[in-house]
C-alpha positions in Angstrom: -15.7 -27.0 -18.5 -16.1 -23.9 -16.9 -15.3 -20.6 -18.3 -11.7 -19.1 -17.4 -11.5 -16.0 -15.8 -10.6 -12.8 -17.5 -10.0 -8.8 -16.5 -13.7 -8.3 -16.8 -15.3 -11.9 -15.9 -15.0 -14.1 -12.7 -15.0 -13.8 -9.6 -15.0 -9.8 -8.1 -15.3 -9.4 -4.7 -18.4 -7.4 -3.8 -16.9 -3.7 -1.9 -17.8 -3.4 1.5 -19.3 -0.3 2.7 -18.1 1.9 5.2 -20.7 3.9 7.2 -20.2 7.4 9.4 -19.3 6.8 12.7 -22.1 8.7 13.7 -25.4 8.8 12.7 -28.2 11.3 14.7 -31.7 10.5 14.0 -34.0 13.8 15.3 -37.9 12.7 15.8 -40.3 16.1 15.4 -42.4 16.4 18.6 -46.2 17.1 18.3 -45.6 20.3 20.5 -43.5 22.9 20.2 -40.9 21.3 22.9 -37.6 19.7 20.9 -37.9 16.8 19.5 -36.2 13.4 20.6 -33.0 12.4 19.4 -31.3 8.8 18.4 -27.5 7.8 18.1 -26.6 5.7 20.7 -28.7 2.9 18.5 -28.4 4.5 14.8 -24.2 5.1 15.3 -21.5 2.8 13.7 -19.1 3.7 16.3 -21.2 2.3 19.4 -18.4 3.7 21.9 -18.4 6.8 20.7 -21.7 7.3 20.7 -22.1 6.1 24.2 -19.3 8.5 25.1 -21.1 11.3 23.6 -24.3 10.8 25.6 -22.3 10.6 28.7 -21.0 13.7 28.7 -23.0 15.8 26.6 -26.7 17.2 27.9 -29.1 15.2 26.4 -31.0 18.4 25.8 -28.4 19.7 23.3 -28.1 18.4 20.1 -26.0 20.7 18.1 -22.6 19.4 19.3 -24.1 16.2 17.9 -25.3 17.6 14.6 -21.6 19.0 13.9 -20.0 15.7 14.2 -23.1 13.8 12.6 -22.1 15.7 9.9 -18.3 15.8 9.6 -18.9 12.1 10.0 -20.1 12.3 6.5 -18.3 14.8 4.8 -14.6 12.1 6.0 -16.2 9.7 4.1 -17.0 12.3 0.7 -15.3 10.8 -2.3 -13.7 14.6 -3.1 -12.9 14.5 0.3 -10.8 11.0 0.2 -9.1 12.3 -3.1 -7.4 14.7 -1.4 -6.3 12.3 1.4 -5.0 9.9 -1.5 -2.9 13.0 -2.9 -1.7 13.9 0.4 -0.4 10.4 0.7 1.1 9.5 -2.8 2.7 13.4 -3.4 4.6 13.7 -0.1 6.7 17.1 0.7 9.4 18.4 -1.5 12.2 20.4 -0.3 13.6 22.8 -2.4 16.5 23.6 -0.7 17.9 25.5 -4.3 17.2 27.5 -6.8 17.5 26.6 -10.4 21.2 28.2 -10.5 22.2 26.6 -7.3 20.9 30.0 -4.9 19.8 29.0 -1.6 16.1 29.1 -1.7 14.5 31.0 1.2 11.6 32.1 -0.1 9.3 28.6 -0.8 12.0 25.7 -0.3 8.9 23.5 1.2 6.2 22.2 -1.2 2.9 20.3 0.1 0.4 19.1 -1.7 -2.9 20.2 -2.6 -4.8 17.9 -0.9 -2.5 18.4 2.0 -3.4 22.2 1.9 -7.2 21.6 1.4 -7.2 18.4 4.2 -6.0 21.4 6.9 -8.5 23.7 5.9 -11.2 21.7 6.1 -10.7 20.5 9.4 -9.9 24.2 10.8 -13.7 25.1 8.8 -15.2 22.4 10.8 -13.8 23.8 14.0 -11.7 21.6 15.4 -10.0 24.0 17.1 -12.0 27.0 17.1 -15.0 24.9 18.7 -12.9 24.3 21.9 -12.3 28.2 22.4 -15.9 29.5 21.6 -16.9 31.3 24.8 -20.6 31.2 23.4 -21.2 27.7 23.9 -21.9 27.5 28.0 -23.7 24.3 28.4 -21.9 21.8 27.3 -18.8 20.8 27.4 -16.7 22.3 24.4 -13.9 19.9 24.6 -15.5 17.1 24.5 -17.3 18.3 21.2 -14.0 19.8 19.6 -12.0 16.2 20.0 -14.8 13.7 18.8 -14.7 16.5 15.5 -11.1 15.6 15.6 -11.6 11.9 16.3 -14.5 11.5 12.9 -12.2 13.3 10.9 -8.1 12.1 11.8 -8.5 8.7 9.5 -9.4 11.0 6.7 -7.5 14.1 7.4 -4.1 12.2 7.2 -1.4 13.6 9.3 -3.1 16.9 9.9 -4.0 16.1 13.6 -0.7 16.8 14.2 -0.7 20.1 13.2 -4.1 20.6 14.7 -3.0 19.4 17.8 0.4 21.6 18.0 -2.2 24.8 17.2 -4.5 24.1 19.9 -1.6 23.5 22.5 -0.6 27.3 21.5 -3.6 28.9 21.6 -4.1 27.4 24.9 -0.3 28.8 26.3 -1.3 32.2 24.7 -4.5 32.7 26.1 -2.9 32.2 29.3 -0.7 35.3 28.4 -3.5 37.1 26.7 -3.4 40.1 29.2 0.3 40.1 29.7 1.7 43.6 29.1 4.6 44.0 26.7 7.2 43.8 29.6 10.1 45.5 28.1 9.5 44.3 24.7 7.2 46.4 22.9 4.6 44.8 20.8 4.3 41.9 22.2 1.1 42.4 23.5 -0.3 42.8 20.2 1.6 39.7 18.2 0.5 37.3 21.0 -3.4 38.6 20.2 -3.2 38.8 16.9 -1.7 35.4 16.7 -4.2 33.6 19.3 -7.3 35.4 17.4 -5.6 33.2 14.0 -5.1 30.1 15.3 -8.5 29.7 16.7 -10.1 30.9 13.9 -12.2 29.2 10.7 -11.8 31.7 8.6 -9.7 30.3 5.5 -8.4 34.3 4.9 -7.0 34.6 8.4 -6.3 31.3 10.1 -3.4 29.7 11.2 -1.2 26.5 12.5 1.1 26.6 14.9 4.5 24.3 15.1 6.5 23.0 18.5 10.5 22.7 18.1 11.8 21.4 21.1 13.6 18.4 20.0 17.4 18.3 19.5 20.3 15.8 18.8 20.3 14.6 21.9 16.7 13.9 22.0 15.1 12.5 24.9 12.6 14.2 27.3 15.0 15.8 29.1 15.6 19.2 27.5 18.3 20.6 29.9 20.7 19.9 27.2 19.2 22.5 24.8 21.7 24.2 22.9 19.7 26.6 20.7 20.4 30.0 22.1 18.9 32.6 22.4 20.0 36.7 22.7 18.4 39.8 22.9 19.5 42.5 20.4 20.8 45.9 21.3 18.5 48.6 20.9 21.4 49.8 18.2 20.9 46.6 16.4 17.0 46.8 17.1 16.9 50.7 15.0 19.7 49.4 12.6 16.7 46.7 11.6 13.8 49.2 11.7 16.1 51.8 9.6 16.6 48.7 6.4 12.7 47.5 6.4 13.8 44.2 8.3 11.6 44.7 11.5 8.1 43.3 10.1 6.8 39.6 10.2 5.4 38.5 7.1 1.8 39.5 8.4 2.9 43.0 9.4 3.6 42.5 13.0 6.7 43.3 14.3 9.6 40.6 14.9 10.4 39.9 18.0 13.5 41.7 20.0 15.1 38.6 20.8 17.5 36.4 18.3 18.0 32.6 18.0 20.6 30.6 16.7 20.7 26.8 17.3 19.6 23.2 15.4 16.2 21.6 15.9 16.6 17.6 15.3 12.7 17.4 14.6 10.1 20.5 13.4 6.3 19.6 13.5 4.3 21.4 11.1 7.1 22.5 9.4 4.7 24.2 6.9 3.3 26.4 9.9 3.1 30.1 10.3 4.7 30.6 13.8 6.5 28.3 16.1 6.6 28.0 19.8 10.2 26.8 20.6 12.8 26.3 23.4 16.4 27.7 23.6 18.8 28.8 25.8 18.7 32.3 27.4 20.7 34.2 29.7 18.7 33.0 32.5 18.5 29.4 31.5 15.7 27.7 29.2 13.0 29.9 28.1 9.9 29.9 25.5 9.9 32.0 22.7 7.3 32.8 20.3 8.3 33.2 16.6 7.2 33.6 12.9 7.8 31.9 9.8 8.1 34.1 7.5 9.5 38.1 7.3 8.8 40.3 4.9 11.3 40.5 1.9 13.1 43.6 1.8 12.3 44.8 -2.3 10.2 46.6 -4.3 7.0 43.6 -3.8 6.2 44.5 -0.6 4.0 41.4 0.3 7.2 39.3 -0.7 8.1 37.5 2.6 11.3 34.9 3.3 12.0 32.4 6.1 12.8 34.0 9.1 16.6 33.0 9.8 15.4 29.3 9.6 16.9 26.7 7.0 15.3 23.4 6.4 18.5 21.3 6.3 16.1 18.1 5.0 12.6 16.3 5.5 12.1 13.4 7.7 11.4 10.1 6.0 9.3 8.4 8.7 6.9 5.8 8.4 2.9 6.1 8.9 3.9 9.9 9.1 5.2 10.7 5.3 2.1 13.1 4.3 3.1 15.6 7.2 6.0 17.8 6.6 8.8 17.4 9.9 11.9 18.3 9.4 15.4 19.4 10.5 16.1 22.9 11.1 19.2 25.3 11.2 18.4 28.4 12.9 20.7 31.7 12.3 19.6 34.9 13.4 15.8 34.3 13.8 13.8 36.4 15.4 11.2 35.9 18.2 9.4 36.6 21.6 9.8 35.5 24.9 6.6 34.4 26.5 6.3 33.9 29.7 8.8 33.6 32.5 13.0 34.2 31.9 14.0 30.0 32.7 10.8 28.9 32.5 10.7 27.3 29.4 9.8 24.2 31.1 6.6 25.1 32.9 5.4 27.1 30.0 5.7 24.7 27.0 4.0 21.8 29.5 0.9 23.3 28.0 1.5 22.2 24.8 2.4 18.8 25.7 -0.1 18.2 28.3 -2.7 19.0 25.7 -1.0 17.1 22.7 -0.9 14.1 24.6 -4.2 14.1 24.9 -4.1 14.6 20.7 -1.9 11.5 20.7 -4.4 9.1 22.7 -7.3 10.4 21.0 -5.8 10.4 17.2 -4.3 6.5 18.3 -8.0 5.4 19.3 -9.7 7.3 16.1 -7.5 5.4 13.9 -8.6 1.7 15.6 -12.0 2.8 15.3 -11.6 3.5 11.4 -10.1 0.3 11.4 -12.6 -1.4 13.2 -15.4 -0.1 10.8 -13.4 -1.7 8.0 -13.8 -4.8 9.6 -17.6 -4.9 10.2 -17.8 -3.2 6.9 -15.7 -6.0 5.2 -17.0 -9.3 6.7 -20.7 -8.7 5.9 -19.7 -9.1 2.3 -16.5 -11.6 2.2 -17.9 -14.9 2.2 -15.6 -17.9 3.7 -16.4 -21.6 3.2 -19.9 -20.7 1.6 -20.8 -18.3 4.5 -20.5 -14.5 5.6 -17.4 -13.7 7.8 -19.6 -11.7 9.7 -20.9 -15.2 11.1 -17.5 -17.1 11.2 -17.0 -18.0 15.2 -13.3 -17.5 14.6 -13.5 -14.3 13.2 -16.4 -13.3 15.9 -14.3 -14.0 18.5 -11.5 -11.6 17.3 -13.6 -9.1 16.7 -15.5 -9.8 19.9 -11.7 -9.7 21.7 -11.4 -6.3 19.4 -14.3 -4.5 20.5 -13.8 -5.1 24.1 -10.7 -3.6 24.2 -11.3 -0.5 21.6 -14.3 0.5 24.4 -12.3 0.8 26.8 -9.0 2.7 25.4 -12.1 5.0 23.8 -13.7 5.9 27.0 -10.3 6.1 28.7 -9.3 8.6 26.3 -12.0 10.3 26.3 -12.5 11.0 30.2 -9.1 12.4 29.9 -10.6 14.5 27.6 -13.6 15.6 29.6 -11.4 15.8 32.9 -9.9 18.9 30.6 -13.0 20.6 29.4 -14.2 20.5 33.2 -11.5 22.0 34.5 -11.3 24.9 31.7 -15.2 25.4 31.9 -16.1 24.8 35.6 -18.0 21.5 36.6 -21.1 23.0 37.5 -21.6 24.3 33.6 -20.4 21.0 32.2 -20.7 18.2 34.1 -23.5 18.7 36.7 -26.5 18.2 34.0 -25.0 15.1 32.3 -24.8 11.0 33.0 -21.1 12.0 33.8 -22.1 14.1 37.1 -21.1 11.1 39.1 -18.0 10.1 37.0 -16.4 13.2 37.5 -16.3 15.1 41.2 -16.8 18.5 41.6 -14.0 18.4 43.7 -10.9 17.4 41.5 -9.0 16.1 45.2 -11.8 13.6 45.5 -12.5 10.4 44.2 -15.5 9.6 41.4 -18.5 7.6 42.9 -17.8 3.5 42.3 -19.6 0.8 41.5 -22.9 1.0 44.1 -22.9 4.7 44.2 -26.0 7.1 43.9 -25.7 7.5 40.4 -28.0 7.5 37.2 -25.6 7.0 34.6 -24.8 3.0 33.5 -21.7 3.7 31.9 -21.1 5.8 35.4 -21.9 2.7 37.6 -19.6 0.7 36.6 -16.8 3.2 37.2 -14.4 1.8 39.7 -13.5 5.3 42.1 -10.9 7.1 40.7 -8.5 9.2 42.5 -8.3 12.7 40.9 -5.6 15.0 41.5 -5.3 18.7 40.6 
């Protein structure tokens, strides 16, 4: 009779182990010319890897290095702890104090391994790798997103805040020499504020949220009722005169006040916002801060500024990542940009967190693709490895095919951008993608029987670009 099982005897399923998406091999050279390098052949994440060679030099190989390496570090153990805190201990609002006093100090806790999932993903340089005017020959955005794409299973929600950040320091470089235009020190927030939110220094660096969402919903944000007013240059000196002129950072606070309701706040937990609201000369962009400085004797005491979170989201896949509802009464902010042209200046921000969204969507099939290799070369079924069922082969097979291309869809997108911000003949020109992507963005790509060197290029049916 055989032996019953217990807690500690019987069967146990052997764990599978997941690998780094990808893997670069360097081979010393007997000269003093650079070695060879491997990953195409040595990667987990085939696609990926082919994606990388296509549109990366071949002669470079410290955009490869960085995510060869991040690749690891998602899969540390310490590292995973704090994605399992960030999932079980979701945000708390505090919307009191303990004798019923509106909180508006800290009403929103995170947790630790929310805090220290963020940080490690801005120390890698996500986002601070895409705006690095030192790096000339290769394509930055194509480095800075596969970062992002090895890290998003790991890092939770935090791609979202990571994306929101990058769409802002895009829209404020474009303002970066914009004078103060009436309202003074403007010049100087917007700076000071880009230089943080592409930075990887834990002292200095900042997220950025996006509140354009309201009751109504929908794309269509002509119904914004969130207004916005400037103040009075009496009500401007009456601020100064009572210490309530300064952003928690020491900047000044913007001339401009808003009052309104945002039906959904990303990155709630942010240091500035970009937002929409209602002006005088129809929908505009404004810039503002969290936080202002507390008016008391603790001078680095800050507050909310003028916002109330009215209550946390409860969404599903999404619960690690603080969104919330918002009240706004009196807070302060910038315009950027334009009077009206709220529109046209916030399409930064989405054009580039769309891109977030395809590429976060396609590094989480990935991750789960890598289970699933992982996995069926140690579940056995009817006396054999799953990794050799027929059945499950043809999933996967079925899988695979249709990952690859959602992955290199993505990530042309993705290298479409970098070419345009860097200039094709910096980018593009020395790599297998030269014939992928035209030079001129109003022509089409060489198709399949075109002069080209690349294989993954060859295939390429012609694609119509426009600007």
């Amino acid at each position: 009779m055989a032996k019953p099982p217990s807690s500690t005897e019987g069967f146990f399923q052997t764990l599978p182990t997941i690998l780094p998406q990808v893997t670069l091999q360097e081979h010393p050279s007997a000269s003093n010319k650079p070695g060879t390098t491997n990953f195409k052949n040595t990667s987990d994440d085939v696609a990926l890897a082919r994606i990388l060679a296509l549109h990366l030099p071949s002669s470079e190989t410290k955009p490869i290095r960085t995510i060869h390496q991040l690749s690891r570090r998602a899969l540390d153990p310490e590292v995973l702890a704090h994605a399992t805190d960030a999932e079980i201990n979701h945000p708390v609002l505090r919307s009191h104090t303990t004798f019923g006093q509106e909180n508006r100090v800290d009403p929103l806790w995170t947790a630790n391994g929310w805090k220290a999932l963020k940080l490690i993903g801005q120390q890698e340089g996500i986002i601070t790798t895409a705006y690095d005017t030192n790096i000339t020959t290769w394509n930055r955005r194509i480095q800075s997103f596969a970062l992002n794409f090895v890290w998003s299973s790991t890092g939770t929600m935090t791609g979202c805040p990571m994306a929101m950040t990058d769409g802002a320091a895009k829209l404020l470089l474009s303002h970066r020499d914009d004078e103060d235009e009436g309202q003074v020190g403007r010049a100087r927030v917007l700076k000071e504020s880009y230089a943080r939110l592409i930075s990887s220094d834990a002292s200095k660096v900042w997220t950025s949220g996006q509140w354009m969402t309201e009751r109504a919903g929908g794309s269509d944000v002509s119904g914004t009722e969130t207004v916005a007013r400037h103040l009075t240059d009496e009500e401007l000196a009456t601020a100064a005169s009572q210490g309530r002129d300064l952003d928690a950072h020491g900047l000044p606070l913007g001339p401009w006040t808003i009052d309104g309701f945002k039906w959904f706040s990303s990155a709630t937990d942010s240091e500035m916002s970009m937002l929409l609201a209602q002006s005088p000369k129809g929908l505009s962009l404004f810039y503002a801060p969290m936080r202002r400085k507390l008016v008391q004797a603790d001078t680095n005491a800050s507050e909310l500024n003028g916002i109330r979170i009215q209550r946390l989201k409860n969404k599903v896949g999404t619960k690690a990542l603080p969104t919330a509802e918002l009240e706004l009464k009196g807070m302060r902010a910038w315009l950027v940009g334009q009077e009206g042209k709220g529109v046209k200046e916030i399409s930064t921000i989405l054009n580039l967190t769309r891109l977030y969204t395809a590429s976060g969507a396609v590094a989480g099939w990935s991750r789960g693709m890598q289970v699933c290799r992982a996995y069926s070369k140690v579940r056995k079924v009817r006396g054999g490895l799953l990794q050799d069922n027929k059945l499950h082969l043809r999933w996967m097979a079925a899988e695979t095919v249709k990952y690859h291309a959602a992955v290199h869809f993505s990530f042309f997108g993705v290298a479409l951008l970098g070419a345009s911000e860097q200039g094709w003949e910096d980018v593009v020109k020395n790599t297998n993608a030269s014939n992928l992507i035209p030079k001129d963005p109003t022509q089409s790509a060489k198709g399949e029987g075109g002069d080209t060197t690349s294989p993954d290029a060859s295939s390429a049916q012609a694609i119509p670009l426009r600007p």
